[in-house]
FIBAPA-203443 format. One record per residue: residue number from 1; residue in three letters; x, z, y of N, C-alpha, C, O in turn. Coordinates in steps of 0.2 Angstrom, whole numbers, always signed. Layout:
<rs>
@n=NUM, res=ALA, n.x=X, n.z=Z, n.y=Y, ca.x=X, ca.z=Z, ca.y=Y, c.x=X, c.z=Z, c.y=Y, o.x=X, o.z=Z, o.y=Y
...
</rs>
This chain:
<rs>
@n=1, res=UNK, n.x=-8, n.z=+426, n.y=-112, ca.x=-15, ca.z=+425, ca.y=-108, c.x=-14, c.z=+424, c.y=-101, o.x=-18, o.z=+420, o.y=-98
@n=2, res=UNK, n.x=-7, n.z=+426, n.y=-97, ca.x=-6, ca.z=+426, ca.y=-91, c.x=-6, c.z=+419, c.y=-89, o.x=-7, o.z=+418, o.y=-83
@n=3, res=UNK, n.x=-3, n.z=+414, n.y=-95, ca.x=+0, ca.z=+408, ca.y=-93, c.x=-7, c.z=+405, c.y=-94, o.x=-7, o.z=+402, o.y=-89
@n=4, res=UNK, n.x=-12, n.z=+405, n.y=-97, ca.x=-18, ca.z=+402, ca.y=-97, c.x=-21, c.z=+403, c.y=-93, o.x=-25, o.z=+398, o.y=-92
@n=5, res=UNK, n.x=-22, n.z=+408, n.y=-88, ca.x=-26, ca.z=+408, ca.y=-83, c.x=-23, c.z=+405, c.y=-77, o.x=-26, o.z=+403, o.y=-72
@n=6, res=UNK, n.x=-15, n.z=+405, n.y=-78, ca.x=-12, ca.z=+402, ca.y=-72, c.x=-10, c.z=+393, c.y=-73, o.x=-7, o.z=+389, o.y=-70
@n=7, res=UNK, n.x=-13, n.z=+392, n.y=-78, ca.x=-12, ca.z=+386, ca.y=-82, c.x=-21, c.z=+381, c.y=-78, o.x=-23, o.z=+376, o.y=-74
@n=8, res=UNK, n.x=-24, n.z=+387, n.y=-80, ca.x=-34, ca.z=+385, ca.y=-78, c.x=-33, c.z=+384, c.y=-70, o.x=-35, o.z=+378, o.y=-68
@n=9, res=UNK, n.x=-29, n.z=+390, n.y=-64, ca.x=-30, ca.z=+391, ca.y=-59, c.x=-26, c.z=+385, c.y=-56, o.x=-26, o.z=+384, o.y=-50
@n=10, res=UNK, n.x=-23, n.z=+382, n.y=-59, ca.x=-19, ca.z=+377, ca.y=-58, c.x=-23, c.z=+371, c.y=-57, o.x=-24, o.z=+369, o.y=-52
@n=11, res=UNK, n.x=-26, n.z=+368, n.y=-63, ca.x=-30, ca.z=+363, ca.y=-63, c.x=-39, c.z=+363, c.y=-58, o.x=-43, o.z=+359, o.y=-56
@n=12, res=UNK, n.x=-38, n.z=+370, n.y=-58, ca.x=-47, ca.z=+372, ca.y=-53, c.x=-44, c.z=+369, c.y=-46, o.x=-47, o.z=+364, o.y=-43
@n=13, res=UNK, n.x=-37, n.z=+373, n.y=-43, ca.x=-34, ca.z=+370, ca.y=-38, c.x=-34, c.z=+364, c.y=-35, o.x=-36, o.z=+361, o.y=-30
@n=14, res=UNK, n.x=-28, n.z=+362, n.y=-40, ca.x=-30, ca.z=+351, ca.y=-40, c.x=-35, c.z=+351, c.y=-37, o.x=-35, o.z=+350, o.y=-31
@n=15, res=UNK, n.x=-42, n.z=+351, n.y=-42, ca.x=-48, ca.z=+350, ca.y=-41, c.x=-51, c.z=+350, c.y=-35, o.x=-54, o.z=+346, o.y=-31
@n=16, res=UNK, n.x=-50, n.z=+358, n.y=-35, ca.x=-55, ca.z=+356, ca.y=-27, c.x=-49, c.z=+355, c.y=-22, o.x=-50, o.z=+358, o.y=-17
@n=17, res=UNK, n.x=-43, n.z=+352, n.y=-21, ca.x=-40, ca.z=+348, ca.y=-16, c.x=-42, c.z=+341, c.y=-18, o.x=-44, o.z=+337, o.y=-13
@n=18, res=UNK, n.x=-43, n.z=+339, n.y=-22, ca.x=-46, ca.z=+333, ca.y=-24, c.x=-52, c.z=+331, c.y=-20, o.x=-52, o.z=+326, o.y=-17
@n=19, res=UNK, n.x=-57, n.z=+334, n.y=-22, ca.x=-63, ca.z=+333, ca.y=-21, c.x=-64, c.z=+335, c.y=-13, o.x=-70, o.z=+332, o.y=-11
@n=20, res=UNK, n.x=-60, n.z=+338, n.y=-8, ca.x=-61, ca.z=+341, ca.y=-3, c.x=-58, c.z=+335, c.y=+1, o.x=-62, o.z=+332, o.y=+5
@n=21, res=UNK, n.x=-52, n.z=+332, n.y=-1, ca.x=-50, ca.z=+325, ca.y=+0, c.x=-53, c.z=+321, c.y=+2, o.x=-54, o.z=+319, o.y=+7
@n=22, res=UNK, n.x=-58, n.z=+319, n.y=-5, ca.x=-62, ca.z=+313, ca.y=-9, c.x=-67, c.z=+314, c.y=-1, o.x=-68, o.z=+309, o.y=+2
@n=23, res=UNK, n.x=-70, n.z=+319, n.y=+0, ca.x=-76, ca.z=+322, ca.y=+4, c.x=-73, c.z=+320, c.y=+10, o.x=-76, o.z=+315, o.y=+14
@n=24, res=UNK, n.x=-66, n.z=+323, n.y=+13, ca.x=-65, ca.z=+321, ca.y=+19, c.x=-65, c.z=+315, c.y=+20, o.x=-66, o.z=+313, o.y=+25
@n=25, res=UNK, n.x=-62, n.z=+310, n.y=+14, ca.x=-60, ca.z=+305, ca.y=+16, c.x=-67, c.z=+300, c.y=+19, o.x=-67, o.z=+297, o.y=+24
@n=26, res=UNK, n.x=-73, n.z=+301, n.y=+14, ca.x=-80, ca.z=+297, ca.y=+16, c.x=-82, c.z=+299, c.y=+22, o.x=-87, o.z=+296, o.y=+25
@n=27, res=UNK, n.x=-79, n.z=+304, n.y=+26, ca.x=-86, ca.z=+309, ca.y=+30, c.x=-80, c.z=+308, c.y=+38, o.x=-82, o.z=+306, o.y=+44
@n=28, res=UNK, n.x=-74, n.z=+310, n.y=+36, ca.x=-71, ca.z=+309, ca.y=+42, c.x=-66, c.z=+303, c.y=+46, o.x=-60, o.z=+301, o.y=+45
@n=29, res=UNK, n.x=-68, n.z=+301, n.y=+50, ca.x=-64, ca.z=+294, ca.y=+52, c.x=-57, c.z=+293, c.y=+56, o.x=-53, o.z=+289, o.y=+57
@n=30, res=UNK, n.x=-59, n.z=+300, n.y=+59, ca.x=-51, ca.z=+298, ca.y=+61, c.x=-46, c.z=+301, c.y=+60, o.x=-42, o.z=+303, o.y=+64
@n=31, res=UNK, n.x=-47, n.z=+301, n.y=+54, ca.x=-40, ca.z=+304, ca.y=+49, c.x=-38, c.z=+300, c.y=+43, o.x=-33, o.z=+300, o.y=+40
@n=32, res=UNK, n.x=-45, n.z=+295, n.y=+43, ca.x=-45, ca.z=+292, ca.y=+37, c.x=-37, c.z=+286, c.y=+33, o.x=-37, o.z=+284, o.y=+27
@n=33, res=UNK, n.x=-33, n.z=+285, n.y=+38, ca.x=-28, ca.z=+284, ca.y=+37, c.x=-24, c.z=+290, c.y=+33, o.x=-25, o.z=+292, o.y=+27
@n=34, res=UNK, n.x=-22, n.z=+293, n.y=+37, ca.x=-19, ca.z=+299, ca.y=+32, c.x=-23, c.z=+304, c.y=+26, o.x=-19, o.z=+306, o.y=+22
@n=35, res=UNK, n.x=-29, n.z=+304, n.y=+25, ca.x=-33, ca.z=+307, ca.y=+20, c.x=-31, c.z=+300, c.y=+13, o.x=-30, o.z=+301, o.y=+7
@n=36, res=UNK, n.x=-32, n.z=+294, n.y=+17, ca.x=-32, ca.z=+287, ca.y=+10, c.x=-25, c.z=+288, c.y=+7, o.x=-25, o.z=+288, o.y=+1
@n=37, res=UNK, n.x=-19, n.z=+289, n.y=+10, ca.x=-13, ca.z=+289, ca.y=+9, c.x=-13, c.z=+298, c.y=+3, o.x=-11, o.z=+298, o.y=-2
@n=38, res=UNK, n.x=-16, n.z=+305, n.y=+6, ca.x=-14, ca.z=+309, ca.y=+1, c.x=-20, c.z=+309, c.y=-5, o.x=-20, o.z=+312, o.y=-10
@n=39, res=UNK, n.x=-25, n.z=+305, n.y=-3, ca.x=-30, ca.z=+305, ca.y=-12, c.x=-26, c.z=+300, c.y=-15, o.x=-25, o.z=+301, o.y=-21
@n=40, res=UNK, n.x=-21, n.z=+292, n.y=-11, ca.x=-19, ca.z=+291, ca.y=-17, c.x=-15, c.z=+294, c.y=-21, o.x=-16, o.z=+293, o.y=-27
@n=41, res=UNK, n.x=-9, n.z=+298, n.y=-17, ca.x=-3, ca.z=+301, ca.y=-20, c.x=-7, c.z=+307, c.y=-25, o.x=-5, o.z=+307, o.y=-31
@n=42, res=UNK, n.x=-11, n.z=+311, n.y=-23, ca.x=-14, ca.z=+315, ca.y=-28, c.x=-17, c.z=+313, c.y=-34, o.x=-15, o.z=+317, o.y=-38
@n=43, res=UNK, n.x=-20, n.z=+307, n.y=-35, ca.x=-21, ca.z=+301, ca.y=-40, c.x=-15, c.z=+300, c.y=-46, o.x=-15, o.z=+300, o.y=-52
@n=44, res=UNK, n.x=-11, n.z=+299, n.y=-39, ca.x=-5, ca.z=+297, ca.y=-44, c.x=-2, c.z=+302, c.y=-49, o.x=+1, o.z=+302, o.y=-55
@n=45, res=UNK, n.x=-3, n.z=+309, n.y=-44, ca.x=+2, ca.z=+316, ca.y=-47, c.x=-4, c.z=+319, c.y=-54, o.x=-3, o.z=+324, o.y=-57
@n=46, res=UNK, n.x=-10, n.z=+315, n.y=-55, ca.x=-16, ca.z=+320, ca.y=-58, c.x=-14, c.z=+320, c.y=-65, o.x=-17, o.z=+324, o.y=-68
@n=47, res=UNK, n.x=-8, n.z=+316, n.y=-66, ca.x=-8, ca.z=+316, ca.y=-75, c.x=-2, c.z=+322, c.y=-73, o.x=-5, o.z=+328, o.y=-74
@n=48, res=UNK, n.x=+6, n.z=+321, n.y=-71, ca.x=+10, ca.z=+326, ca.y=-71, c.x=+7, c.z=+335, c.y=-68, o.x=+11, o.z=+340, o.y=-69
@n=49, res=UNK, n.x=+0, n.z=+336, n.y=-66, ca.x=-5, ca.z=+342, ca.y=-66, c.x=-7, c.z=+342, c.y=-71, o.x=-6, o.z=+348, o.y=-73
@n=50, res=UNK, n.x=-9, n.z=+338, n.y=-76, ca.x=-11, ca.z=+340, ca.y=-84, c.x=-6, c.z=+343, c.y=-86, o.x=-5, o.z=+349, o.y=-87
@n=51, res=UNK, n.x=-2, n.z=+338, n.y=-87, ca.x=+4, ca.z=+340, ca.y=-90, c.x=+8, c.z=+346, c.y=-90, o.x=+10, o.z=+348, o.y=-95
@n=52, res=UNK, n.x=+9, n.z=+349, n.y=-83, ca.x=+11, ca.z=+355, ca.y=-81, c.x=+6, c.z=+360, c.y=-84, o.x=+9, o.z=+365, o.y=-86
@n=53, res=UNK, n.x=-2, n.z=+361, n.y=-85, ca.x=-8, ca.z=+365, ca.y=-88, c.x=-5, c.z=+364, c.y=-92, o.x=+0, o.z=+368, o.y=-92
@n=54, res=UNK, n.x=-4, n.z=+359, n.y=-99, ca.x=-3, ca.z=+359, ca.y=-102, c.x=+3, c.z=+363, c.y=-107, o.x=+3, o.z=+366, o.y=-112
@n=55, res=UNK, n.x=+8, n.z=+361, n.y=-104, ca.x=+13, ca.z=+368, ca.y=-104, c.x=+13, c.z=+373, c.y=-104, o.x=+16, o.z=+377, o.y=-107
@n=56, res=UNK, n.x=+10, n.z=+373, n.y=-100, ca.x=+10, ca.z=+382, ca.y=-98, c.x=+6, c.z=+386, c.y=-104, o.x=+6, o.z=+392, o.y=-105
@n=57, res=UNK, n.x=+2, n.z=+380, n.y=-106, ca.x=-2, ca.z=+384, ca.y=-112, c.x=+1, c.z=+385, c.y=-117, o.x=+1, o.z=+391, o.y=-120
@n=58, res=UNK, n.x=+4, n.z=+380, n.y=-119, ca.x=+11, ca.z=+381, ca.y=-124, c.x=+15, c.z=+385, c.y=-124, o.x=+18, o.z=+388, o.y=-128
@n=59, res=UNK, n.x=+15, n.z=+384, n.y=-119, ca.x=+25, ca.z=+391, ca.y=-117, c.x=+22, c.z=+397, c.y=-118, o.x=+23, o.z=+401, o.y=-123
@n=60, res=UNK, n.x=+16, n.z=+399, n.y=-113, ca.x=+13, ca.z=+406, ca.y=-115, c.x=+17, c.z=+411, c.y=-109, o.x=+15, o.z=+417, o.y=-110
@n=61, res=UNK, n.x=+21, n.z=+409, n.y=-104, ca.x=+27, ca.z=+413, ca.y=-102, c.x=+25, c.z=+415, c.y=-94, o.x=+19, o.z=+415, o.y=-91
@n=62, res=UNK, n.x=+29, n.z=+416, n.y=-92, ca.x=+28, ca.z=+417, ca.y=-86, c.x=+31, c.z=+411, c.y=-79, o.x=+37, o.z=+411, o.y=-77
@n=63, res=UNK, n.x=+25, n.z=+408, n.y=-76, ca.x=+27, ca.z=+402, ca.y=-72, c.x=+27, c.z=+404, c.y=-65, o.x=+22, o.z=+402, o.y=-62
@n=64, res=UNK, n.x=+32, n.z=+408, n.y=-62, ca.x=+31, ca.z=+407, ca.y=-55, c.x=+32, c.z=+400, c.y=-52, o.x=+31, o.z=+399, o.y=-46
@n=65, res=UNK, n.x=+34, n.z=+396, n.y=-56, ca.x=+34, ca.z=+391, ca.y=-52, c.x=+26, c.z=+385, c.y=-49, o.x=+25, o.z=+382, o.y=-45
@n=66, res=UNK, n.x=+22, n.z=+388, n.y=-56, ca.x=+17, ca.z=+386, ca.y=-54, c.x=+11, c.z=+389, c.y=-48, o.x=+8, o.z=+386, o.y=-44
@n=67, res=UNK, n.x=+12, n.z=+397, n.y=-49, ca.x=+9, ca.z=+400, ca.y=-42, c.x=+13, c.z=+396, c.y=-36, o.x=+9, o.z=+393, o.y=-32
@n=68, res=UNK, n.x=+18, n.z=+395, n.y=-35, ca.x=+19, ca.z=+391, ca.y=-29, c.x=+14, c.z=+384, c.y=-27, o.x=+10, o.z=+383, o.y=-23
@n=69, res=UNK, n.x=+15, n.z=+382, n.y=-31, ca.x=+12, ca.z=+373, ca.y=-33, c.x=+3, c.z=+378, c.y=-32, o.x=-1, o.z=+375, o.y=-28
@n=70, res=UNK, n.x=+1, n.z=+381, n.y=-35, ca.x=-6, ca.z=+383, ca.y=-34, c.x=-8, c.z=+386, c.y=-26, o.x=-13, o.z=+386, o.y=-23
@n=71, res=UNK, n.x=-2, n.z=+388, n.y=-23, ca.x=-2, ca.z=+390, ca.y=-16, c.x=-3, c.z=+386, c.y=-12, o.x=-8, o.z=+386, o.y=-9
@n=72, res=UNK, n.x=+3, n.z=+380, n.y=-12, ca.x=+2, ca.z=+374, ca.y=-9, c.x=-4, c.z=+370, c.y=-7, o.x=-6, o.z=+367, o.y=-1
@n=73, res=UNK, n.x=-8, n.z=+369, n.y=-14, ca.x=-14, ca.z=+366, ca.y=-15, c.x=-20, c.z=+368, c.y=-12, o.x=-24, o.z=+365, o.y=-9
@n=74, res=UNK, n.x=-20, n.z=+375, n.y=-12, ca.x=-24, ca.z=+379, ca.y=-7, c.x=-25, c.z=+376, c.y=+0, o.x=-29, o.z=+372, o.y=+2
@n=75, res=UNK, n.x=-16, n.z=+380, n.y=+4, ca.x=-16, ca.z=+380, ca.y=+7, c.x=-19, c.z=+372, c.y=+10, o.x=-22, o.z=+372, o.y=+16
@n=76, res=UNK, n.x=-18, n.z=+366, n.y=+7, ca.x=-19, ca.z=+359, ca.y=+7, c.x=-27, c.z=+360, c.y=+9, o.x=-28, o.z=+359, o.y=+15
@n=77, res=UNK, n.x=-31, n.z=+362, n.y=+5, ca.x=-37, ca.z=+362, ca.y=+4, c.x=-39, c.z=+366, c.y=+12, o.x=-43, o.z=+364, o.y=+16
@n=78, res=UNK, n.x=-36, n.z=+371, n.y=+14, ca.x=-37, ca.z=+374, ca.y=+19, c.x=-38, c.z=+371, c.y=+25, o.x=-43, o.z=+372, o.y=+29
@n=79, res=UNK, n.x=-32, n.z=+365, n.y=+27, ca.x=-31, ca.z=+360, ca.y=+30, c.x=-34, c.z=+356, c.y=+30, o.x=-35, o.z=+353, o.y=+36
@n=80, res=UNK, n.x=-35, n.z=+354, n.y=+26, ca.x=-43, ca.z=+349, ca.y=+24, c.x=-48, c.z=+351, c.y=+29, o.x=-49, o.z=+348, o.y=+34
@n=81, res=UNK, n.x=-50, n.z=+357, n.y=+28, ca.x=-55, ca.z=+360, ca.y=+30, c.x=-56, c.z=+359, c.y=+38, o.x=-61, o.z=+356, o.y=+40
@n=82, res=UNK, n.x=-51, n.z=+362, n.y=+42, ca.x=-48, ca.z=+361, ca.y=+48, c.x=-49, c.z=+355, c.y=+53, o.x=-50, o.z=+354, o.y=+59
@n=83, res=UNK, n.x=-48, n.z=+350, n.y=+46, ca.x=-46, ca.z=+345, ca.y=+50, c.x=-57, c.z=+342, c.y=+50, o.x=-60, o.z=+340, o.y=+55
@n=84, res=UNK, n.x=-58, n.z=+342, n.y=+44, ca.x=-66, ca.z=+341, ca.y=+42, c.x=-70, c.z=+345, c.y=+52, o.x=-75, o.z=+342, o.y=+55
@n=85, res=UNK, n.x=-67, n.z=+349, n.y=+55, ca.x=-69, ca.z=+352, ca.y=+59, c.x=-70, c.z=+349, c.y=+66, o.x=-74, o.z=+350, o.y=+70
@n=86, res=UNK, n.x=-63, n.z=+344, n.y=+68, ca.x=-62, ca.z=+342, ca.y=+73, c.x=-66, c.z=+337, c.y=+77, o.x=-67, o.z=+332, o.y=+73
@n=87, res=UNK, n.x=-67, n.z=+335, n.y=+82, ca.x=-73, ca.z=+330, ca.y=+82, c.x=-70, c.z=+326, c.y=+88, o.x=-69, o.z=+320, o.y=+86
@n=88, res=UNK, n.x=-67, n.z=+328, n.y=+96, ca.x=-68, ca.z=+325, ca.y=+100, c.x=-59, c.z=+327, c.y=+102, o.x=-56, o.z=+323, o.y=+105
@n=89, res=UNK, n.x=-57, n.z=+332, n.y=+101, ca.x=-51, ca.z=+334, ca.y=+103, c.x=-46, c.z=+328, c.y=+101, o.x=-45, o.z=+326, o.y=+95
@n=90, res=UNK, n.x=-42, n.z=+327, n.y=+106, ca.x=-38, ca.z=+321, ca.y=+103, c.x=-31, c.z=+324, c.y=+101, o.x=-27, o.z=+321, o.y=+97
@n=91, res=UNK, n.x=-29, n.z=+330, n.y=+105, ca.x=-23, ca.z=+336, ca.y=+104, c.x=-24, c.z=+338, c.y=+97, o.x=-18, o.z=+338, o.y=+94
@n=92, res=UNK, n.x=-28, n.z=+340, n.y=+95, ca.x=-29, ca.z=+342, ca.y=+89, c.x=-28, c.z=+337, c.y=+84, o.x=-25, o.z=+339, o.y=+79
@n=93, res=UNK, n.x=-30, n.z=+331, n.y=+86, ca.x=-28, ca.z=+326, ca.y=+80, c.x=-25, c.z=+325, c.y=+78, o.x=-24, o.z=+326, o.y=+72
@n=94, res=UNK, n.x=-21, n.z=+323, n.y=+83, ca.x=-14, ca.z=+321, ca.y=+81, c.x=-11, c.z=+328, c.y=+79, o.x=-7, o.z=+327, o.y=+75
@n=95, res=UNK, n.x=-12, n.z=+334, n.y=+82, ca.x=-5, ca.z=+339, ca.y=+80, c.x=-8, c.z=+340, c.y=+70, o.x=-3, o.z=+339, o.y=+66
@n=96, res=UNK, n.x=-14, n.z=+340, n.y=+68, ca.x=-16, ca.z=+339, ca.y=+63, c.x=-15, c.z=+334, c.y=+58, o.x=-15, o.z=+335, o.y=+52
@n=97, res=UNK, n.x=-15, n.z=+328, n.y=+61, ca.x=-13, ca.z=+321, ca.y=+57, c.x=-6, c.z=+322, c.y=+55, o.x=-4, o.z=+320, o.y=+50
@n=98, res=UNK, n.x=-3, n.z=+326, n.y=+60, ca.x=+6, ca.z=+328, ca.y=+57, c.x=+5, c.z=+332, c.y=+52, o.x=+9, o.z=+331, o.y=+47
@n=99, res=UNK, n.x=+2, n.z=+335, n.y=+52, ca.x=+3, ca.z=+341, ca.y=+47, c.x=-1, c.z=+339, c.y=+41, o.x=-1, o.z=+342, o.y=+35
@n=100, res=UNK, n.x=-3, n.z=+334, n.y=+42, ca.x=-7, ca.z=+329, ca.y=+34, c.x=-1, c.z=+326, c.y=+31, o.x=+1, o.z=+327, o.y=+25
@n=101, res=UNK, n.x=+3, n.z=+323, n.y=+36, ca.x=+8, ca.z=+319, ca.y=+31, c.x=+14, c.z=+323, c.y=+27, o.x=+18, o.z=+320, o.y=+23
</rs>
């Protein structure tokens, strides 16, 4: 059961990094070089994310490795958020565009 919910929280995460992305990418401009660059790459990773759920449901077992990978994702999504905030500050861009790539 453990590995199913961390299987679910897994793919809910993708998602809203995905979709947090997808948002920033339309709404925010001067990131939008670095935002086009990780919706591609997330695109790219969206089957090997299945695939990963998908094991886990199978194994049944216990995935620390997936809690990691669901932290990451977060913490992505958090940074999103962050950067979605900044308007005129030009110190903050750039220290924030670093931390996109």
């Amino acid at each position: 059961m453990g590995s199913m919910v961390q299987g679910a929280a897994l793919g809910a995460a993708f998602e809203l990094l995905f979709v947090s992305v997808a948002d920033a990418t339309r709404n925010i401009a001067h990131f939008n070089t670095d935002l086009n660059r990780l919706e591609s790459t997330l695109s790219s990773i969206k089957l090997v994310v299945d695939d990963i759920e998908n094991f886990n449901k199978i194994l049944k077992g216990q995935q620390h490795e997936t809690q990691s990978l669901i932290f990451r994702l977060l913490e992505a999504k958090k940074l999103i958020q962050k950067c979605s905030k900044i308007k005129w500050n030009v110190f903050k861009r750039l220290y924030y565009s670093k931390k996109l790539r």
